[in-house]
N, C-alpha and C positions, 0 to 999 in steps of 0.2 A: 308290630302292634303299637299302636301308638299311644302316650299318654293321657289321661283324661284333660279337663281342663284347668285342674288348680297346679298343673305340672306333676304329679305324681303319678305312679305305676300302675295301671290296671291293676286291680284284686283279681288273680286267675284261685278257680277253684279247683281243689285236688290236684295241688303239682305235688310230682312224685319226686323225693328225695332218696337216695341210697347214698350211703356212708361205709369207709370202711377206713383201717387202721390204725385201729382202738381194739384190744380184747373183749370189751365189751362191759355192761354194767347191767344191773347193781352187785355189790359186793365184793366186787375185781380192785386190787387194788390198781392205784397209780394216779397221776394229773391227768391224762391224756382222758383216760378212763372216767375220772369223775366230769371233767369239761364237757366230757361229751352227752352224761346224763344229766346234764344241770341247763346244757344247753339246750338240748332236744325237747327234754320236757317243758320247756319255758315256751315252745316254739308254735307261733298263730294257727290254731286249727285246720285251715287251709294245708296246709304241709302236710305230710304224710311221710313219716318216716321212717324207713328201714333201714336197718345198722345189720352190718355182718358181724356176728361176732365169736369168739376163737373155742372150740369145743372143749382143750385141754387145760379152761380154765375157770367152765362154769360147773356148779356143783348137778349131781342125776335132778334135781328136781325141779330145777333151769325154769322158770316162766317163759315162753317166746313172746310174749305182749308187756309192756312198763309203760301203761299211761297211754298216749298214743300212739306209743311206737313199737314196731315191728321188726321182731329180730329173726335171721335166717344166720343159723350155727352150723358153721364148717369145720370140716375137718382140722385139726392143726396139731402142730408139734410144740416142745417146749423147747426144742433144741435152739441154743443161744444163736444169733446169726441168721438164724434159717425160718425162726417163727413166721416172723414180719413178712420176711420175703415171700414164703410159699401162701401164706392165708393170703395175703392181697393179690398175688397171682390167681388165684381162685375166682378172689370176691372179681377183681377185674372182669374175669372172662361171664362171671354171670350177668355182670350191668351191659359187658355187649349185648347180651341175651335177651334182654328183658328189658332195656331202654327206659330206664327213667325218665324224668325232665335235665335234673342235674345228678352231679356224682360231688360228693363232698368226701376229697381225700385229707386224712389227717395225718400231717409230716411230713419229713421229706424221703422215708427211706420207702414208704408205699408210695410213693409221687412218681419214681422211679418208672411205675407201668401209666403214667398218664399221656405219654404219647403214643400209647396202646391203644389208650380209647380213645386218644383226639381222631385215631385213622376212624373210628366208625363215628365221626362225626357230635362225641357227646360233650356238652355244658360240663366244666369242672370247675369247682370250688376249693381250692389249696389250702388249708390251714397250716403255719410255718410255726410250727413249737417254740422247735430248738433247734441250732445246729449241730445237730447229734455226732458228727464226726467229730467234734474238739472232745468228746467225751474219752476218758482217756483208757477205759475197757476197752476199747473196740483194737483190733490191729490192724495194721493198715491198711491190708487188701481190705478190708470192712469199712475204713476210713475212704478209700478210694469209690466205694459201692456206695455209701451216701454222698458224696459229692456228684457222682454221677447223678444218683437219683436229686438231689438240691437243681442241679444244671436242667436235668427233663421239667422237673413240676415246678420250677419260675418261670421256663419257655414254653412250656403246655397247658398252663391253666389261663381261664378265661379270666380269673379275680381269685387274689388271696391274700389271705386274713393273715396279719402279724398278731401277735401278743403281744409282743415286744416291740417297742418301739422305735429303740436304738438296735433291734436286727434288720428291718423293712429299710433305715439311714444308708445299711451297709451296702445296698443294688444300687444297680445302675436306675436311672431316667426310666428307661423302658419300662423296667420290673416295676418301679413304683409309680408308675401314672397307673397299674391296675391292680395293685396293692390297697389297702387298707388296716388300720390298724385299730383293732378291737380287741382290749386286752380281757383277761380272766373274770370271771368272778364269786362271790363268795353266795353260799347259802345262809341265810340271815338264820340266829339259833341262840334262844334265849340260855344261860349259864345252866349248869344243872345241878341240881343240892344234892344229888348221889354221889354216893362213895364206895358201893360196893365193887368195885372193877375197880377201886385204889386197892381196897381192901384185899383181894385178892393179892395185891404184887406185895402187903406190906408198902404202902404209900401213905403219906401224913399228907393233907392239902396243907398249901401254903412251903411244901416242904421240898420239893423238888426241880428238877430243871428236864424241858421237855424239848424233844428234838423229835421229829415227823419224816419219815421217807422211806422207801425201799433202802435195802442194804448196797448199793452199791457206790462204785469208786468217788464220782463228780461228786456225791453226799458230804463227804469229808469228813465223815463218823470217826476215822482211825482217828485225827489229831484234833477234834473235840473230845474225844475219849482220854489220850494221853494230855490233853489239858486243863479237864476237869480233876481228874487224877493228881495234875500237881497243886491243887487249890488245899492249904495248908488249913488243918481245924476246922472243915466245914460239913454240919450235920446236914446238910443238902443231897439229897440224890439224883441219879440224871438218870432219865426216861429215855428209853429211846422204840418209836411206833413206827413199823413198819418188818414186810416179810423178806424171805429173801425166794426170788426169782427160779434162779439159778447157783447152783453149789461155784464158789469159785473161789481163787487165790485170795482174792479181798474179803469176801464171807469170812472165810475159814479165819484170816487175821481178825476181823474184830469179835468172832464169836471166841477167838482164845482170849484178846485185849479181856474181855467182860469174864473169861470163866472164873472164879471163885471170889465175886466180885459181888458184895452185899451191896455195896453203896450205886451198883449201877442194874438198872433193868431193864430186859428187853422183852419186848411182849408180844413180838412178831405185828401180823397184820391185823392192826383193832377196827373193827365197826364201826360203823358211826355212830350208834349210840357209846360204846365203848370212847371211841375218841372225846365224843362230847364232853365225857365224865375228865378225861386226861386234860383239857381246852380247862375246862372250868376250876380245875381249882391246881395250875401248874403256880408257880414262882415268877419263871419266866420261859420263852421260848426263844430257843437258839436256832439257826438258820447255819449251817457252817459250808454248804455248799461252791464248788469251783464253779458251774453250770446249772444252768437253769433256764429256761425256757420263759414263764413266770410262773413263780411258784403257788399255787394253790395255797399251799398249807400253810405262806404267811398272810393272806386274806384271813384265811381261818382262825389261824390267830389273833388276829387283829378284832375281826369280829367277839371273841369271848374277852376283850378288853386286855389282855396281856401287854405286859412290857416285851419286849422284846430285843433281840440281840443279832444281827444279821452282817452275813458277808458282804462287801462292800461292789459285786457285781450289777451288771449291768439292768440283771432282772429285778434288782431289790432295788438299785438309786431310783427308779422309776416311780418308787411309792413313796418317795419324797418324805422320808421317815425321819427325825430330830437328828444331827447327827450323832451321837452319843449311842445310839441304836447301830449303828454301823463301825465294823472289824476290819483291817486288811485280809482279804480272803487266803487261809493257809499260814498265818503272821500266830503264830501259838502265845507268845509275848504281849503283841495284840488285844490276843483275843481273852487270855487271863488276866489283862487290866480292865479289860470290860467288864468282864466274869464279874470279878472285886465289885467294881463300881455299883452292877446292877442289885448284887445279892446282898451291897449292905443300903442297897433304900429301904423305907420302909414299904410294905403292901399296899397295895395300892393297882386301882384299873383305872386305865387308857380309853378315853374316849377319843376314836377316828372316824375322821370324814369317810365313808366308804361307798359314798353318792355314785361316785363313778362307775363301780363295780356289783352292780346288781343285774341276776341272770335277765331278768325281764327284760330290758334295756339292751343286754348284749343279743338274748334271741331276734329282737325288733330290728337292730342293723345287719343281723347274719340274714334275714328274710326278707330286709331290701335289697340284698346284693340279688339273692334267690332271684326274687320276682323281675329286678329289671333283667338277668339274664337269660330268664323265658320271654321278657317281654321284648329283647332284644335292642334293648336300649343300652345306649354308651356309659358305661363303667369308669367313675372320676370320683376320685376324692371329693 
């Protein structure tokens, strides 16, 4: 199909989109998770999207509709290793079925069945997180199974989307003349003057220090914990948001690091409105992370104007943050002279340029990738 004539893409109506490997949204935590409901709902009417998403993780009362989009809930497991695998095996075999226009996979370790579907001939959209093998849960037949699956879904997708910028650098020529890089971004969210959900933990605004994420290993919760811990005389508390997954070796260490632990709290997985209340009125927010993909939850931060304190990776040099904002990642010495530094400024909010990172924007280049590869037009930076 050929371009109009100011050089851009036919407008096709009703092109069908299916998506899968995400558990799915709203209320699920994770990045992947919230990316994909920020993105979707952002996304030109024209689209029409369908997400699969994981049954053993949405509550009995599940909506299958969020705005425009259309959700088909599969079977799935919580079992560590096998979740991911077995729901995209699924979700795969129904988009043979059912032939979308394109297939938008998310990550690399569902990528894995994308030369599945290139055999029946289907348009695929790659979204490249993270390199989830360097994560250091995984063992290594696991670490070998996402490298396989990295190797399938950069050689079988038609276009895909980095986040990261300095991960798309790391391919070859090949991979990235059909690459692109569209990083994260943030839902815009005025401060909130509530405090009943501090209230509950026993929290003072202005009084504490806030850390975001699932419980697991890449997080680096265990030695933000033991470094918060050696911070001498300080009425400060540290937050820490997010659930845990999976019961494991690392869980079980920092739910003892924290047991009989006034000065520290964990509040498992908070809501967004809950989170809002934690955004608006922290001290500061710490990032202590090995890996990361890009992180949401320092956009989010950023947006409720925090200071911030962040590990000095690849995902976080990208947001080009004052350097003083930046740790050696895992450096506890480091990261307690930060600590010091930030906790004796005075209060004070951060205004950041965050033009780059607005869903609107990001939906608008994910639906030109869309349209010119129904419209069968060449894919170039």
């Amino acid at each position: 199909m050929e371009n109009n004539e100011r050089g851009k893409p036919e407008i096709l109506k009703n092109v069908n989109i299916f998506v899968f490997g995400t558990r799915g949204f709203p209320n699920i935590q994770g990045g992947v998770e919230k990316h994909c409901e920020e993105l979707y709902s952002a996304m030109p009417e024209n689209f029409h999207i369908t997400l699969f998403r994981r049954k053993s993780f949405l509550n009995r009362d599940a909506s299958t509709q969020h705005k425009q989009i259309r959700f088909i809930d599969l079977f799935s497991t919580k079992i560590k290793g096998f979740e991911t695998f077995f729901h995209s095996f699924v979700a795969a075999f129904y988009c043979i079925f059912h032939r979308p226009d394109i297939i938008h996979v998310h990550n690399i370790g569902p990528g894995i069945f994308i030369p599945l579907l290139k055999l029946f001939c289907h348009k695929i959209v790659l979204t490249y997180h993270s390199p989830n093998y360097e994560h250091e849960k995984w063992n290594w037949f696991a670490k070998l199974i996402l490298k396989m699956g990295e190797k399938f879904a950069l050689n079988g997708a038609d276009a895909i989307i980095f986040v990261n910028k300095e991960q798309l650098k790391k391919f070859s020529k090949k991979i990235q003349e059909k690459s692109f890089y569209i990083p994260n971004g943030v839902k815009f969210q005025e401060r909130s003057e509530q405090t009943d959900y501090l209230e509950k933990y026993g929290l003072v605004p202005q009084k504490y220090i806030l850390a975001v994420g699932r419980i697991t290993l890449e997080k680096g919760f265990d030695y933000l914990i033991d470094t918060f811990l050696s911070l001498q005389d300080t009425t400060y508390k540290l937050v820490i948001a997010g659930g845990i997954d999976h019961k494991t070796s690392y869980s079980k260490l920092i739910c003892e690091k924290v047991r009989n632990r006034d000065n520290i709290v964990m509040t498992g997985f908070a809501r967004e409105s809950e989170l809002r209340q934690l955004y608006s009125h922290a001290k500061l927010f710490v990032l202590s992370s090995y890996n990361e993909g890009f992180p949401l939850v320092l956009l989010e931060a950023m947006n409720y104007k925090l200071n911030v304190l962040v590990s000095n990776i690849s995902a976080t040099r990208g947001v080009q943050l004052p350097a003083d904002s930046y740790f050696q990642v895992g450096d506890r010495e480091d990261l307690l002279q930060k600590l010091h530094q930030q906790l004796a400024e005075p209060d004070s909010l951060v205004d950041y340029d965050l033009s780059a990172y607005q869903w609107k924007n990001i939906a608008a280049q994910t639906a030109d990738i869309y349209q010119r590869l129904v419209n069968n037009n060449h894919l170039s930076q």
